[in-house]
BAFILO-141572 format. One record per residue (C-alpha): x, y, z. Coordinates in Angstrom, 3 decimals, padded with zeros to 6 digits, always signed. Layout:
N
<c1 = X, c2 = Y, c3 = Z>
...
//
This chain:
331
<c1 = -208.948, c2 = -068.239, c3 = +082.036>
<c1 = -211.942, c2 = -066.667, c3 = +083.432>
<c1 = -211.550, c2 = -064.030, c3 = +080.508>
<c1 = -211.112, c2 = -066.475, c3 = +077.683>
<c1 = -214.326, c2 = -068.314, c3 = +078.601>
<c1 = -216.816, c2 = -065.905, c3 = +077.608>
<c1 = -215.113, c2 = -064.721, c3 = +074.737>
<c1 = -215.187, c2 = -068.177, c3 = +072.976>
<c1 = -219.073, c2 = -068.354, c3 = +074.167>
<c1 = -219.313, c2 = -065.575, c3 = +072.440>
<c1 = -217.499, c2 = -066.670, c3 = +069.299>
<c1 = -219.610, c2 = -069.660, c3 = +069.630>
<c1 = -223.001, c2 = -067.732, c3 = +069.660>
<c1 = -222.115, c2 = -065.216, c3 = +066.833>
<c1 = -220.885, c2 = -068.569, c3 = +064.483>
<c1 = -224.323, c2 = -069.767, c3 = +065.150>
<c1 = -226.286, c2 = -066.835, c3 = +064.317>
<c1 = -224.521, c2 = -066.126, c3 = +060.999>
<c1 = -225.100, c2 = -069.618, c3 = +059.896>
<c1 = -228.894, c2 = -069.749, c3 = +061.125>
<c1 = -229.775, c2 = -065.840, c3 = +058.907>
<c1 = -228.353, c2 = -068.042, c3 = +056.008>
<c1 = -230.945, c2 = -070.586, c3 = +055.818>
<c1 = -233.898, c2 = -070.690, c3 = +054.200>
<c1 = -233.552, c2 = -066.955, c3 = +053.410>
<c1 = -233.889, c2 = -066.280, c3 = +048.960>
<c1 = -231.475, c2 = -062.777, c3 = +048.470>
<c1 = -233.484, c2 = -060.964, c3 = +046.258>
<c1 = -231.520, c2 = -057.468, c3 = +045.982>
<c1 = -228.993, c2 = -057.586, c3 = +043.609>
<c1 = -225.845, c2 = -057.306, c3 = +044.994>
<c1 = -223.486, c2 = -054.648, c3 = +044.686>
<c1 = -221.220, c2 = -054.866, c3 = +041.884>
<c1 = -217.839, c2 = -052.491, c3 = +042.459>
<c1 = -216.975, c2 = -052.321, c3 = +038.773>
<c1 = -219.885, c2 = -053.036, c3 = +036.757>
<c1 = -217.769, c2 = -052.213, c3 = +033.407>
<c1 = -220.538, c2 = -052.490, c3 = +031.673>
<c1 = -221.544, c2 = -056.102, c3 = +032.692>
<c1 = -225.440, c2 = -055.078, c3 = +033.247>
<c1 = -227.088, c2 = -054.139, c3 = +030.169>
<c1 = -230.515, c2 = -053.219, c3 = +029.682>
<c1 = -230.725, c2 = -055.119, c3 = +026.476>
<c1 = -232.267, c2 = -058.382, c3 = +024.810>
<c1 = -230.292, c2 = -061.292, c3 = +024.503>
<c1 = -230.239, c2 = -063.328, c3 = +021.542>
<c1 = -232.858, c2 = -065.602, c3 = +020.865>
<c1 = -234.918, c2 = -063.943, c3 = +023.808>
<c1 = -238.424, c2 = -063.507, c3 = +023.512>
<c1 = -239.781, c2 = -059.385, c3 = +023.136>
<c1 = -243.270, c2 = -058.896, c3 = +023.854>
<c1 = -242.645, c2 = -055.391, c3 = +022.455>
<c1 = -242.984, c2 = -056.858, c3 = +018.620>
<c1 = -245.689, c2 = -058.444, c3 = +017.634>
<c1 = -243.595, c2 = -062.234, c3 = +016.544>
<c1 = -241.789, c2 = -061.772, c3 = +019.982>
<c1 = -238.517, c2 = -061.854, c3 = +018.023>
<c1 = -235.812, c2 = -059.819, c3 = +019.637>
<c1 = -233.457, c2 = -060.214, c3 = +017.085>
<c1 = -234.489, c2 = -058.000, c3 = +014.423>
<c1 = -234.335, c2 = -058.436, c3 = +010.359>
<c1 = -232.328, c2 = -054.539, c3 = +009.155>
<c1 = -234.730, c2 = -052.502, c3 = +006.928>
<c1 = -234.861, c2 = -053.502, c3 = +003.262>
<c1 = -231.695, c2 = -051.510, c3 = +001.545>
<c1 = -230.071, c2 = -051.189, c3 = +004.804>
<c1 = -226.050, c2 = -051.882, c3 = +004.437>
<c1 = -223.442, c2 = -052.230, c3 = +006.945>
<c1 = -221.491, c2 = -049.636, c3 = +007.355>
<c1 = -218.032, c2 = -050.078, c3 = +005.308>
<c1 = -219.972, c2 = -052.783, c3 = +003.606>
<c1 = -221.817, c2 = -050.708, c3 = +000.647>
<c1 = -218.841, c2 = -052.109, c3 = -002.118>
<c1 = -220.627, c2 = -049.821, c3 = -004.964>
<c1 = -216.888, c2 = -049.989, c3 = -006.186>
<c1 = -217.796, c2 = -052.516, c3 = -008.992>
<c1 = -214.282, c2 = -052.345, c3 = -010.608>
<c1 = -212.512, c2 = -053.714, c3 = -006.764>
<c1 = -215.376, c2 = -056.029, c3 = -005.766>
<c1 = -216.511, c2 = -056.915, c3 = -009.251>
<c1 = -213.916, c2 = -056.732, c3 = -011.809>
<c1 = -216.521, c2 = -055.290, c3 = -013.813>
<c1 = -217.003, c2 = -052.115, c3 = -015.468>
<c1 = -220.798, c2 = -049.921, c3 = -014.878>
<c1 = -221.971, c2 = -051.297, c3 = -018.155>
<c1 = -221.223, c2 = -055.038, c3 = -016.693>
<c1 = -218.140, c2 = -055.670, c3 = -019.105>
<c1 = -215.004, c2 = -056.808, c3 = -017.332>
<c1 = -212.268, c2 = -054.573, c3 = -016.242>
<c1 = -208.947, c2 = -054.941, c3 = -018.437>
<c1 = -206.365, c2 = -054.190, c3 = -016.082>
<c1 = -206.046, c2 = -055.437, c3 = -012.281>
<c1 = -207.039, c2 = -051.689, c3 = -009.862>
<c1 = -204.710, c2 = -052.431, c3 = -007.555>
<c1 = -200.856, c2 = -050.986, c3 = -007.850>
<c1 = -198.332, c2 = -053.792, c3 = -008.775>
<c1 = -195.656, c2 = -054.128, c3 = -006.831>
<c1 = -193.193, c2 = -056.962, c3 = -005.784>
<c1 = -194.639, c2 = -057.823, c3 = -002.370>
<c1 = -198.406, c2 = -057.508, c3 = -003.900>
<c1 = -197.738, c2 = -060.114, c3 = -006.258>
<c1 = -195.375, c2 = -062.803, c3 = -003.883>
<c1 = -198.687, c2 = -062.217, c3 = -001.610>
<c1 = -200.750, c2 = -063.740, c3 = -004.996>
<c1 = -198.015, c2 = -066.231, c3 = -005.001>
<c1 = -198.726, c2 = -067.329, c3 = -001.667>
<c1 = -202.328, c2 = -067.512, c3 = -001.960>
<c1 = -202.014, c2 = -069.410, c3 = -005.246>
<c1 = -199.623, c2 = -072.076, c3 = -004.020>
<c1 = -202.553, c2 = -072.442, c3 = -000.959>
<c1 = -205.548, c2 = -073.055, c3 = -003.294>
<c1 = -204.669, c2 = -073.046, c3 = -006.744>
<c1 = -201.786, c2 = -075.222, c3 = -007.095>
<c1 = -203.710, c2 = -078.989, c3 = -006.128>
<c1 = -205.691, c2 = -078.338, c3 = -009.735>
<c1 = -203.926, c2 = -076.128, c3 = -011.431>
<c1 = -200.412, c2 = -076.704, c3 = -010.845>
<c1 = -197.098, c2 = -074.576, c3 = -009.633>
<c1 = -196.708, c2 = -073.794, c3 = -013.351>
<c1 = -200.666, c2 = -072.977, c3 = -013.948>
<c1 = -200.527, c2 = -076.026, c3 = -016.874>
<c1 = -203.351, c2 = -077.554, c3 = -015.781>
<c1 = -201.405, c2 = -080.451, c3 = -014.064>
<c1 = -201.649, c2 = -080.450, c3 = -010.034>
<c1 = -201.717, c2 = -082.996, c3 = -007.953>
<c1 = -205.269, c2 = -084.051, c3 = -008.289>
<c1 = -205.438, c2 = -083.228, c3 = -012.018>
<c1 = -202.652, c2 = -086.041, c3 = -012.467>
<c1 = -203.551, c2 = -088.463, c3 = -009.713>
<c1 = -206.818, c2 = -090.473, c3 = -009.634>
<c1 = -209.351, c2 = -088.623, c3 = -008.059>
<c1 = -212.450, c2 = -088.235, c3 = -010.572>
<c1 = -211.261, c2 = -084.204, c3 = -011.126>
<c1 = -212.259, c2 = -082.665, c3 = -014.589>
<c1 = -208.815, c2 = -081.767, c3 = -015.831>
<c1 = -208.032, c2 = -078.463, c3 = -015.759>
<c1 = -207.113, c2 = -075.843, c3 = -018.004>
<c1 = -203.703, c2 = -074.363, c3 = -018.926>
<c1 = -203.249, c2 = -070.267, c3 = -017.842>
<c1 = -200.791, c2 = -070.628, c3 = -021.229>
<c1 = -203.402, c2 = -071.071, c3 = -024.039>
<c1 = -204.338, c2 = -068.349, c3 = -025.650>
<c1 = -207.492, c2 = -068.305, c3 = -024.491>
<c1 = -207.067, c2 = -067.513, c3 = -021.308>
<c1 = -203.994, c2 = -065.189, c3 = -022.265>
<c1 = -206.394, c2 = -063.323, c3 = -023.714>
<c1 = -209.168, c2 = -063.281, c3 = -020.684>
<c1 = -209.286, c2 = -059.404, c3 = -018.898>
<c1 = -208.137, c2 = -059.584, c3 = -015.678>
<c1 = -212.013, c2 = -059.074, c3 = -014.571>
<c1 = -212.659, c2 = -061.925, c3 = -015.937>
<c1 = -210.137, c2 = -064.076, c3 = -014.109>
<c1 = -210.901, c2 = -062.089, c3 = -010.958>
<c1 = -214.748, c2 = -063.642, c3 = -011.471>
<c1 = -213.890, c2 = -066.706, c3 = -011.881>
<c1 = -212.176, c2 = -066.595, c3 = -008.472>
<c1 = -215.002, c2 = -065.081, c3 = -007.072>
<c1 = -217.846, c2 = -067.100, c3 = -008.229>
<c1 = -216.577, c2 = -070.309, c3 = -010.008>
<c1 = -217.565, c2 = -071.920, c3 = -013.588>
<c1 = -218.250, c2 = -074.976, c3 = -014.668>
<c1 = -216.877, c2 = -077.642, c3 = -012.054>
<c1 = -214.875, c2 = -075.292, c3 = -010.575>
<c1 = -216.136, c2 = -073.730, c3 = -007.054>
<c1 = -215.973, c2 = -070.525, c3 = -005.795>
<c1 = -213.638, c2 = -069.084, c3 = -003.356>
<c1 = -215.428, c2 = -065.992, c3 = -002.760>
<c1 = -215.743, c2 = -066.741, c3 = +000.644>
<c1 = -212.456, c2 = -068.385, c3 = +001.411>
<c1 = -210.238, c2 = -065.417, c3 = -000.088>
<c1 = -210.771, c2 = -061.584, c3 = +000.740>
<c1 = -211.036, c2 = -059.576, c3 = -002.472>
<c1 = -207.280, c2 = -057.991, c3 = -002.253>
<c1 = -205.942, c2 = -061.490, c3 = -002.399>
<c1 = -208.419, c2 = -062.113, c3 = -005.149>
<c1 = -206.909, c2 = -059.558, c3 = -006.967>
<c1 = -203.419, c2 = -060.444, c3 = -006.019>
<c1 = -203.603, c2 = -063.981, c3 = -007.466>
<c1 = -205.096, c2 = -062.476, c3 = -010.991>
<c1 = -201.157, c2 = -060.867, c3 = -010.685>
<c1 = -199.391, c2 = -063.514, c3 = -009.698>
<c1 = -201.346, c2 = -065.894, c3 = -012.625>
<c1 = -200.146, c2 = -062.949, c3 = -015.725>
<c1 = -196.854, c2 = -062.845, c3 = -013.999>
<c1 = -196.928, c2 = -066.847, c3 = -014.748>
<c1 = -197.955, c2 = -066.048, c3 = -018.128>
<c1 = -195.003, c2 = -063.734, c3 = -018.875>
<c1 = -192.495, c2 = -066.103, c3 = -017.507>
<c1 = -193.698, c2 = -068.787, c3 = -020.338>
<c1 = -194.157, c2 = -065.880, c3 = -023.070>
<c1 = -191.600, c2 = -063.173, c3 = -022.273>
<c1 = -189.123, c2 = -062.357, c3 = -025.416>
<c1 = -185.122, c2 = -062.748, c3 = -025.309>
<c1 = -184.931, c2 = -058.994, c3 = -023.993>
<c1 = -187.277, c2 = -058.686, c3 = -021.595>
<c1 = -185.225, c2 = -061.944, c3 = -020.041>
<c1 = -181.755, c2 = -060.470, c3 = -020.437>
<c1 = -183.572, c2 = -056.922, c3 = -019.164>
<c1 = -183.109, c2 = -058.955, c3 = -015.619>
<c1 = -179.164, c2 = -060.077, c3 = -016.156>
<c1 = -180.503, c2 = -063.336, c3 = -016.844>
<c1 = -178.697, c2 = -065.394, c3 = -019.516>
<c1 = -180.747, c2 = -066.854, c3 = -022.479>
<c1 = -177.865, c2 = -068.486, c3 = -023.873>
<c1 = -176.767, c2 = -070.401, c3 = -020.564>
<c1 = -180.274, c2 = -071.009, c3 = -019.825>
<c1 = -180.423, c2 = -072.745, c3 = -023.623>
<c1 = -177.642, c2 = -074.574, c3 = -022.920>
<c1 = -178.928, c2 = -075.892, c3 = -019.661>
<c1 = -182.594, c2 = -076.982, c3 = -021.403>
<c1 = -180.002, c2 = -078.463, c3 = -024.540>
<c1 = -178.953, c2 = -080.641, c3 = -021.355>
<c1 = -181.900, c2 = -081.807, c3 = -020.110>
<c1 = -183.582, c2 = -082.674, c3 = -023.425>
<c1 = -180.282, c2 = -084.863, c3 = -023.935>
<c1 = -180.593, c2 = -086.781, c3 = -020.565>
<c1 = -184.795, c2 = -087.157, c3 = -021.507>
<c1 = -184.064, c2 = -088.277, c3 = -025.061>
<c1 = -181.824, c2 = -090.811, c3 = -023.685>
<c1 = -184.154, c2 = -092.499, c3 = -020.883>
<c1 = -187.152, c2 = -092.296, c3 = -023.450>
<c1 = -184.634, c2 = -094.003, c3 = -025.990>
<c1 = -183.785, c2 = -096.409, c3 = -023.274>
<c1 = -187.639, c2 = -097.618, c3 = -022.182>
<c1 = -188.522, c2 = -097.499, c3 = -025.804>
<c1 = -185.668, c2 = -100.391, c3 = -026.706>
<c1 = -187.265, c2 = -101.908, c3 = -023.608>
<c1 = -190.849, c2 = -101.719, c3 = -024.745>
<c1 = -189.496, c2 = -103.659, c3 = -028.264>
<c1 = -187.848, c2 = -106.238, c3 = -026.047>
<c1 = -190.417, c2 = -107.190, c3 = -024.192>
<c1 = -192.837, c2 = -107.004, c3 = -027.120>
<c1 = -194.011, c2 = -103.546, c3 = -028.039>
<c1 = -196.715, c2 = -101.450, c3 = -025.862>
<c1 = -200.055, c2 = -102.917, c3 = -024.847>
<c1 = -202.973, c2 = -101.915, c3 = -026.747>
<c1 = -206.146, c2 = -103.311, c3 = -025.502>
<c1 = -209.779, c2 = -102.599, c3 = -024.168>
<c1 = -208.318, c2 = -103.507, c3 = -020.507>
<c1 = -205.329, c2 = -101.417, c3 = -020.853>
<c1 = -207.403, c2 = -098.474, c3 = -022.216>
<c1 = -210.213, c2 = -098.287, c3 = -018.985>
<c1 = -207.092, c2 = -097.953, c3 = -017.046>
<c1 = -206.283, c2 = -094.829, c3 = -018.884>
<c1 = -210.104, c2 = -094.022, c3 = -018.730>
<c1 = -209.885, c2 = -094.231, c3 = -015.300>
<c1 = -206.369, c2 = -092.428, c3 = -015.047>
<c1 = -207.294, c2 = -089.290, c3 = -016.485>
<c1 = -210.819, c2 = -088.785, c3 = -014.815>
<c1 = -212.273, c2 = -089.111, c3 = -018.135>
<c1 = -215.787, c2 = -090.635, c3 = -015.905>
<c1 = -216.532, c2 = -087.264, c3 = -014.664>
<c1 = -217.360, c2 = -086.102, c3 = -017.885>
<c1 = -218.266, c2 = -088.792, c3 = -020.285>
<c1 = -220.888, c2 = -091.179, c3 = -018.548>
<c1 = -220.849, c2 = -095.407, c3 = -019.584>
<c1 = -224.290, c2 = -095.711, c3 = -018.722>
<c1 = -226.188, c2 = -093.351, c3 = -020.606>
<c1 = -226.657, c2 = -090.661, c3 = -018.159>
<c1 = -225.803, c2 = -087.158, c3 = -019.214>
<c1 = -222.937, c2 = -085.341, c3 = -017.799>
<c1 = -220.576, c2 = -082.412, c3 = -018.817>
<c1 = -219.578, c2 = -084.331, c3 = -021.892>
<c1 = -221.940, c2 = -086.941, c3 = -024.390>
<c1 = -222.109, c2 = -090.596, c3 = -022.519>
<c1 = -219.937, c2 = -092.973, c3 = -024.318>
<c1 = -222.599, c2 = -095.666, c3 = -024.449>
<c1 = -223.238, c2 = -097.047, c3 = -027.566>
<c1 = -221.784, c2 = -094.037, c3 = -029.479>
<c1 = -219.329, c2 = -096.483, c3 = -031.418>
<c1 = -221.234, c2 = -097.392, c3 = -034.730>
<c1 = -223.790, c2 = -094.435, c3 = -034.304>
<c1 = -224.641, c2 = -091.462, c3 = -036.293>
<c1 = -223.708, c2 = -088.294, c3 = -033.756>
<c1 = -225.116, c2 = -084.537, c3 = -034.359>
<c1 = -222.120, c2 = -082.235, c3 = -033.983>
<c1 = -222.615, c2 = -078.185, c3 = -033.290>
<c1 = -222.801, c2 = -077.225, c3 = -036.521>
<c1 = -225.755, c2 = -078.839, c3 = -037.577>
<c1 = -223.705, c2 = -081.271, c3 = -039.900>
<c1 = -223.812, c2 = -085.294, c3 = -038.839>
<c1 = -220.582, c2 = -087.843, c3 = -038.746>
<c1 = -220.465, c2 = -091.727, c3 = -037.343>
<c1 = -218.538, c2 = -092.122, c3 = -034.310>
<c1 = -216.321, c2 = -094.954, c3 = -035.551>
<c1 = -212.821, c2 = -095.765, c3 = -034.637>
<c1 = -211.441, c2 = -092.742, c3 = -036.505>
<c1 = -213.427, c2 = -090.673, c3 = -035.227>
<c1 = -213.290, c2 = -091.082, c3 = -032.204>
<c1 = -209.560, c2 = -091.225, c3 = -031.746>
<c1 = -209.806, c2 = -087.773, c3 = -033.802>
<c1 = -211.978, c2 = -087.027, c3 = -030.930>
<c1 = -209.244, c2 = -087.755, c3 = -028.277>
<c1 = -206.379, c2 = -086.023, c3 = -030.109>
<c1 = -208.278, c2 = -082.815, c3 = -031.260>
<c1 = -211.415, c2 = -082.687, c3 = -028.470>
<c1 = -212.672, c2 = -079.521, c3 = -030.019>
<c1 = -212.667, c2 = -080.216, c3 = -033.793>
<c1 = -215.874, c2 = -081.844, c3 = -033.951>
<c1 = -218.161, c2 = -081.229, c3 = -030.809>
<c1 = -221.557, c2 = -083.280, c3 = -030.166>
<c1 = -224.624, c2 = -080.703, c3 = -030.669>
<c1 = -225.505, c2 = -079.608, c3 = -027.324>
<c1 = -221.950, c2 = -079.800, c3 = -025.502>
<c1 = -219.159, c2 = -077.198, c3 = -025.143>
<c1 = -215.827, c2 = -077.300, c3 = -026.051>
<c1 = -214.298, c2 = -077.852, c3 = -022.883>
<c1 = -212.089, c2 = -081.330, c3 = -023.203>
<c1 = -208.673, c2 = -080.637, c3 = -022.676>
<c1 = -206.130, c2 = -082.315, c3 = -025.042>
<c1 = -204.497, c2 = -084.778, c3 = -023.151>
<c1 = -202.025, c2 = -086.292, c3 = -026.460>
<c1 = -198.974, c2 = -084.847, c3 = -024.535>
<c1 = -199.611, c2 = -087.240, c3 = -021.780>
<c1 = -200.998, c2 = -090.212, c3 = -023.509>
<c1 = -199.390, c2 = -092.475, c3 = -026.182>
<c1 = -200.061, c2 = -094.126, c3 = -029.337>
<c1 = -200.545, c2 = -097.444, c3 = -027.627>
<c1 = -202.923, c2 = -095.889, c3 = -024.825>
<c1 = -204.979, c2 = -093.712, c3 = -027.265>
<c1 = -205.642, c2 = -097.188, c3 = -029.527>
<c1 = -206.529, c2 = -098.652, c3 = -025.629>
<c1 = -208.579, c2 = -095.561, c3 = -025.621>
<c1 = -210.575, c2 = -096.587, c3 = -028.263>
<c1 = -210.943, c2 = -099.902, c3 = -028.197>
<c1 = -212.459, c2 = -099.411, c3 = -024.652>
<c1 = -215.238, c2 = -097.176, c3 = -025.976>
<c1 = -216.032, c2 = -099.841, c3 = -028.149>
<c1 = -217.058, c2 = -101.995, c3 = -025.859>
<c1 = -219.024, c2 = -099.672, c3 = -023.967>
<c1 = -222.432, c2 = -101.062, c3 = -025.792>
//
């Protein structure tokens, strides 16, 4: 016991001491650091002031004509789709092959399909839904057929018209991937009887299955047309046609209150005298105007471009005439 006495005295004293040296006393060595792995840098952090530079900016603007490295893209063909001379390339740089173009398919479904539809007919989701969208167009017109694949490439890149760019949402490869995957769409709506039977596909049983099909649709549109008589023929009315206004987005273009937009404002056109593009003059009255809705392109208002899509596949007799006699109330 005797021994154990000034041992814990001891413990007592040396507890005592250690907590006393901390108090009160500011460490200002830096303490040792057994793997530094590269922790400590001599180096300015950002947004940290730099009395070396005059503005006391540490974070640095790169010399003028200074690029990344990997980042020069002086490939104009890959990162362009255009040629040195600024025309667009023809054909798509990158090797086709059957993995490169289900990659465009997969990129397409993810942000092409909501506008342009599965098919590329102009008829996604928001297209036939009502969500103010400017329709858009078909891949399938021959048009666009006839577009370079630079030129579809660009329009990915940087937009037109309503449309918005994905540059920064898809890399270029994918770019170029969904350029395949949207002529590969084009071939399956064009290809000829060979170049279908070339894949042991067919044409006759695929004839007789469409034969089928237009059967069973001929029968339900006979059916709601004898239904349509019954209960009194279709509606055609001013009501009736700014529902189909409203339907098919046609507000995004065409204004009611005057204001301009992508298209003329339908406000007080009926009656008028209208300017078309080539310089010649025609009044907008009711035959015109439905002319107007079935052909969008055959007469276009000075100062517009032809963009309207047709929309008679969609639309009926009854809702064109609803069509029309909505615009004329729009005085």
């Amino acid at each position: 016991m005797n021994v154990l006495k000034p041992l814990r005295i001891l413990a007592i004293l040396t507890i005592a001491f250690i907590l006393s040296s901390c108090r009160g006393q500011p460490f200002k060595k830096q303490p040792i650091h057994l793997n530094p792995n590269m922790d400590q840098q001599k180096r300015m952090e950002a947004q940290e002031v730099n009395k070396f530079f005059a503005d006391n900016r540490s974070m640095r603007q790169p010399p003028e004509g200074t690029v990344s490295r990997g980042h020069l893209k002086n490939n104009t063909v890959y990162y362009d789709g255009k040629n040195k001379d600024g025309s667009f390339v023809n054909d798509n740089p990158i090797k086709m092959t059957k993995a490169f173009i289900n990659r465009g398919r997969n990129r397409f479904n993810i942000y092409c399909t909501p506008c342009h539809g599965q098919k590329g007919d102009g008829k996604g989701i928001v297209m036939v839904g009502q969500y103010g969208y400017v329709p858009a167009p078909s891949y399938h017109t021959d048009r666009i057929r006839n577009f370079p694949d630079g030129q579809i490439y660009d329009v990915i890149k940087n937009g037109v018209r309503t449309m918005p760019s994905y540059g920064s949402q898809v890399p270029v490869r994918d770019r170029w991937a969904i350029v395949a995957y949207i002529r590969a769409l084009q071939k399956s709506e064009h290809a000829t009887t060979e170049e279908v039977e070339s894949f042991g596909v067919s044409v006759e049983k695929l004839n007789q299955e469409y034969e089928k099909r237009q059967q069973a649709q001929a029968k339900k549109d006979s059916a709601q047309k004898a239904q349509q008589q019954q209960q009194g023929g279709a509606e055609v009315s001013a009501e009736h046609g700014k529902e189909i206004f409203k339907q098919n987005a046609c507000h995004t273009c065409h204004s009611t209150d005057g204001s301009k937009g992508v298209g003329p404002s339908l406000k007080g056109v009926f009656g008028h005298e209208t300017t078309l593009n080539d310089g010649s003059t025609v009044t907008a009255d009711e035959s015109y105007i439905e002319e107007s809705i079935r052909q969008p392109n055959a007469k276009v208002v000075q100062g517009f471009q032809p963009v309207m899509p047709n929309l008679t596949s969609s639309l009926s007799d009854a809702d064109i005439n609803s069509l029309v006699e909505y615009i004329k109330t729009l005085k």
